[in-house]
C-alpha positions in Angstrom: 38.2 -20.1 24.3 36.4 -19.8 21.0 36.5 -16.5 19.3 35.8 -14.7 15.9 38.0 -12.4 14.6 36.0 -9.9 11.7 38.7 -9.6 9.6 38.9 -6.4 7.2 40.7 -7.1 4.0 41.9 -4.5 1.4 39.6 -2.8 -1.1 42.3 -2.8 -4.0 46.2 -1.9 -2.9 47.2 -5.5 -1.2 50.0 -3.0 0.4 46.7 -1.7 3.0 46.4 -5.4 4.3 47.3 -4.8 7.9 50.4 -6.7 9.6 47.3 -8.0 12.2 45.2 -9.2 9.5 47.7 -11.1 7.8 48.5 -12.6 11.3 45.5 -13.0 12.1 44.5 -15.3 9.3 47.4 -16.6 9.7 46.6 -18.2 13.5 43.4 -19.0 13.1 41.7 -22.4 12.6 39.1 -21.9 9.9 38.6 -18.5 7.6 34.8 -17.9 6.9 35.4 -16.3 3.6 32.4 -14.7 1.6 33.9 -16.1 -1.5 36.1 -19.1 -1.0 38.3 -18.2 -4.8 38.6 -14.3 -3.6 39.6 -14.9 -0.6 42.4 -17.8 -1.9 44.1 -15.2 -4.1 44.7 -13.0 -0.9 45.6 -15.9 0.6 48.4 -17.0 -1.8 49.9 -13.9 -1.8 50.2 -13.4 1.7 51.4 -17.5 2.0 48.6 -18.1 4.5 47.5 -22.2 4.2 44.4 -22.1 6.4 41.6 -23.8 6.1 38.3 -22.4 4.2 34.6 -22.7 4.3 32.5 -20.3 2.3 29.5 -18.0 3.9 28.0 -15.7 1.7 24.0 -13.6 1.7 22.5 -16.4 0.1 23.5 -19.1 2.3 24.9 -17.0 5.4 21.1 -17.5 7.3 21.1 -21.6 7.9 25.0 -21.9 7.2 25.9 -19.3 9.1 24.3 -21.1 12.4 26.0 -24.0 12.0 29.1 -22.8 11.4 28.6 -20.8 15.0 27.8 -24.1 16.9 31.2 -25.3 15.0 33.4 -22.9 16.2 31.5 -23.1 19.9 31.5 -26.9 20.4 35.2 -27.4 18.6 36.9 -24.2 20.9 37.7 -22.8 17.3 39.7 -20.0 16.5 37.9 -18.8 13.4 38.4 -15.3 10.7 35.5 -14.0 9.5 36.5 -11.9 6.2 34.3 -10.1 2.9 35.7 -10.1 -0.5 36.8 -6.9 -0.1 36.9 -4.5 3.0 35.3 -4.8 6.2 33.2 -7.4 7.2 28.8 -6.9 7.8 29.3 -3.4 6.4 27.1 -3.4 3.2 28.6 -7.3 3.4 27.8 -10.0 4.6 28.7 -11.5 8.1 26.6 -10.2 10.6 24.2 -13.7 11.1 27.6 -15.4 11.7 28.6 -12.3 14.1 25.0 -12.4 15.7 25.1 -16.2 16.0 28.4 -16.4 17.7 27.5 -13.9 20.2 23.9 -15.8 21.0 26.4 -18.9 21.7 28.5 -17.0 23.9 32.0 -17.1 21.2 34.2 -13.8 21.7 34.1 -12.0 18.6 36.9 -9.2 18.3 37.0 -6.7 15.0 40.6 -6.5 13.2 40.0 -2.9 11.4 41.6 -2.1 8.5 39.9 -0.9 4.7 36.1 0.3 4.8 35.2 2.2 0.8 32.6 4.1 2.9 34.9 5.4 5.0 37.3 6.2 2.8 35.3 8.2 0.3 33.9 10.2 3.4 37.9 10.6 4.3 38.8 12.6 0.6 35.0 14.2 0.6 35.9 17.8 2.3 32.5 17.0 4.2 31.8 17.9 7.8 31.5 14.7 8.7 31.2 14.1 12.3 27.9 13.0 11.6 26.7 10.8 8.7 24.4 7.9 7.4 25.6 4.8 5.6 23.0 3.5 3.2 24.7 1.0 1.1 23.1 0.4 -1.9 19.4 2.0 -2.5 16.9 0.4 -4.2 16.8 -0.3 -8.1 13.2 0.8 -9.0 13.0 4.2 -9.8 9.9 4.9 -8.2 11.4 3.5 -4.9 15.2 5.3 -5.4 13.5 8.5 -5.6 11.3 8.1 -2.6 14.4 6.8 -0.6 16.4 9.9 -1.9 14.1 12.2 -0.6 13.8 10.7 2.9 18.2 10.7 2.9 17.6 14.5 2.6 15.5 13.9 5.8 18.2 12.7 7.7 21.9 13.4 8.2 23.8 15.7 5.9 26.0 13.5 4.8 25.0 10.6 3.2 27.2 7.3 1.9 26.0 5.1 -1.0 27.2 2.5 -2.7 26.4 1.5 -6.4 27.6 -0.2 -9.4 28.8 1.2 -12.5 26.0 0.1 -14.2 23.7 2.1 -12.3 25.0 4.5 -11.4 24.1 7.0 -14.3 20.9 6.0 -12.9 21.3 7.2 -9.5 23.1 10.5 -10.2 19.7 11.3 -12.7 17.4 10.6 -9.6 19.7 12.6 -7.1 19.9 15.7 -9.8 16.2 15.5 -9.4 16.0 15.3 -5.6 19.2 17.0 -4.3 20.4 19.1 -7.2 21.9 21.2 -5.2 24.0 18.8 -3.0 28.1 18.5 -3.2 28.6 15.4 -4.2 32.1 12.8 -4.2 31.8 9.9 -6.7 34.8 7.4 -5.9 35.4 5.0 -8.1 37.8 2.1 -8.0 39.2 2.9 -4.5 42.9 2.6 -3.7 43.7 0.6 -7.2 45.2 1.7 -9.7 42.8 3.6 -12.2 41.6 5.0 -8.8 39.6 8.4 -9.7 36.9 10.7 -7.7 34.7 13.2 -9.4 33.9 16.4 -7.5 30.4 18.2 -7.9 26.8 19.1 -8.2 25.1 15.4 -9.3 24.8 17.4 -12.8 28.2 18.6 -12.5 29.5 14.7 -12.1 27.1 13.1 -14.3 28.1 15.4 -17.5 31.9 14.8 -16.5 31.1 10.2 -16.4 29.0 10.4 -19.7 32.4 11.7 -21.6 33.9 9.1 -20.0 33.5 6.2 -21.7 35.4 4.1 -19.3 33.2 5.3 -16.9 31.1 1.8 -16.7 33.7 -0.1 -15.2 34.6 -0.4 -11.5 32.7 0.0 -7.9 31.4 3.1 -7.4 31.0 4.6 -3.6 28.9 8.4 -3.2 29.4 10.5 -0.6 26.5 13.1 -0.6 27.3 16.6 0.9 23.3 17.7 1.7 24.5 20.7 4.2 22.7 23.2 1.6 20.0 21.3 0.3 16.8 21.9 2.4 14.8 19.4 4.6 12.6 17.5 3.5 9.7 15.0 4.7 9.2 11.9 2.6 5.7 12.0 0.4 3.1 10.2 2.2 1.8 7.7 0.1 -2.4 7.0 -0.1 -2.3 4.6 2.5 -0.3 6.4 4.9 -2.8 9.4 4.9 -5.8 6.9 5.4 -4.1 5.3 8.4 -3.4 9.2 9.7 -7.2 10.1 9.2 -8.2 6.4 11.0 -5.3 7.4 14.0 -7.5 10.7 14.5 -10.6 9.2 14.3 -9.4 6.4 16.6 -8.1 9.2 19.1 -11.6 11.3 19.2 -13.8 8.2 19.8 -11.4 7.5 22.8 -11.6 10.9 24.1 -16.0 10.0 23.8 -16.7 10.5 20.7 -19.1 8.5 18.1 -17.7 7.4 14.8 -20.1 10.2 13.3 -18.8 13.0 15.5 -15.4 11.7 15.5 -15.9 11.6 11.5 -17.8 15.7 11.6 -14.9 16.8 13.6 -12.4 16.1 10.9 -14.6 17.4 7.8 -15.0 20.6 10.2 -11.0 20.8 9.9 -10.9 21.0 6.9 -10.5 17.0 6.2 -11.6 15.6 2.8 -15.1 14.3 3.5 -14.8 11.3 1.1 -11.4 10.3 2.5 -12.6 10.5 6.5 -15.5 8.3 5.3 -13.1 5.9 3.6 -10.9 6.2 6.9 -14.4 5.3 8.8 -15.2 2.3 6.5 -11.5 1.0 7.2 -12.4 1.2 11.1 -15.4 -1.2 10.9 -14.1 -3.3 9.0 -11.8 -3.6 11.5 -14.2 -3.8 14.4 -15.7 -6.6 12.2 
């Protein structure tokens, strides 16, 4: 019977490479790696001689498809692995995953090394609840906006970044969340391994004496139990399409556009923005 195995592969220490992993790579009849020379390496160590086809974001949406009707028509035994922990988690993998399962191949997880979950794991955090983000977006305008709606959700929040940016982050999260407790990993289970412990100011004055402090992965766990709630800012068009929802709403109830429109003013609406919200509706209707 065809299967996929989603193979998790270690983050630094090759000692946290389970025996089933190895095994598993081992057995099987073809090793989707993200990166063909990463995964080689791991290979050679472990003196595991399968062979390898490559499957990476940039490829993984027409690739990944045929590789699925490969393993399906052949009755392949394949491994699915990431350069570096587990598998469609911030990674790539989950077109193959989701194509296999569309063609009816067994896929099965081999567990093993996760950075998300392992930050969360020396955090202190009460985490029996928590949101995995990955990495957040680059522009600042859009960081801080996504920032705000993490302190919308779940108090504790897992990011990745780089070490290049992350200076970056900890700026926009001193803004948002100042007050949040936050665990900056770094370099996970190898062997300059270090976490920082703090308030995002607290952290971000102990990296810039750091001067190695630009060099390895970075992974954020973000204690918000004592920072307050908050909604995202609405932008512009978000409160025009409100004001057309409510106008929409009152002309259902029997309403004309004009009363629908004098009801809202008489709320306390913004007369020029209802009218702009009316303006958006005919054109519609047009």
């Amino acid at each position: 019977m065809a299967k996929l195995y989603v193979v998790a592969t270690p983050i630094g220490n090759l000692q946290d490479f389970s025996p089933r992993g190895i095994e598993t790579l081992r057995q099987a009849d073809l090793i989707v790696a993200e990166d063909t020379r990463v995964t080689m390496k791991l290979c050679q160590v472990f003196d595991i001689h399968t062979r390898m086809t490559s499957c990476h974001r940039h490829n993984e949406e027409s690739k990944g498809l045929r590789i699925a009707e490969q393993i399906a028509e052949e009755n392949l035994t394949a491994a699915l692995t990431t350069d570096a922990g587990t598998p469609c988690i911030s990674d790539p993998g989950n077109e193959l995953v989701k194509a296999c399962l569309d063609r009816g191949v067994e896929v099965v997880p081999v567990p093993g090394c996760c950075a998300g979950i392992a930050a969360v794991s020396v955090s202190g955090a009460d985490a029996r609840e928590f949101a995995f983000y990955g990495f957040l977006p680059r522009e600042k305008k859009d960081l801080r906006e996504k920032l705000r709606q993490i302190c919308g959700g779940p108090r504790v929040a897992v990011i990745h970044e780089s070490p290049f940016r992350v200076a970056d982050l900890l700026e926009a999260m001193e803004e948002i969340m100042p007050q949040a407790r936050l665990t900056v990993c770094c370099d996970l289970t190898k062997l300059h391994e270090k976490n920082r412990y703090g308030t995002p100011a607290e952290v971000l004055s102990d990296m810039k004496a750091d001067e190695k402090a630009e060099k390895g992965e970075y992974c954020v766990v973000a204690d918000l139990h004592i920072v307050p709630l908050q909604e995202p800012e609405k932008t512009a068009s978000e409160a025009e399409l409100s004001l057309e929802a409510r106008l929409t709403d009152r002309m259902r109830n029997g309403m004309s556009l004009r009363e629908a429109q004098e009801a809202l003013v008489a709320e306390g609406k913004k007369k020029n923005a209802v009218k702009q919200a009316a303006l958006n509706l005919k054109k519609m209707f047009e």
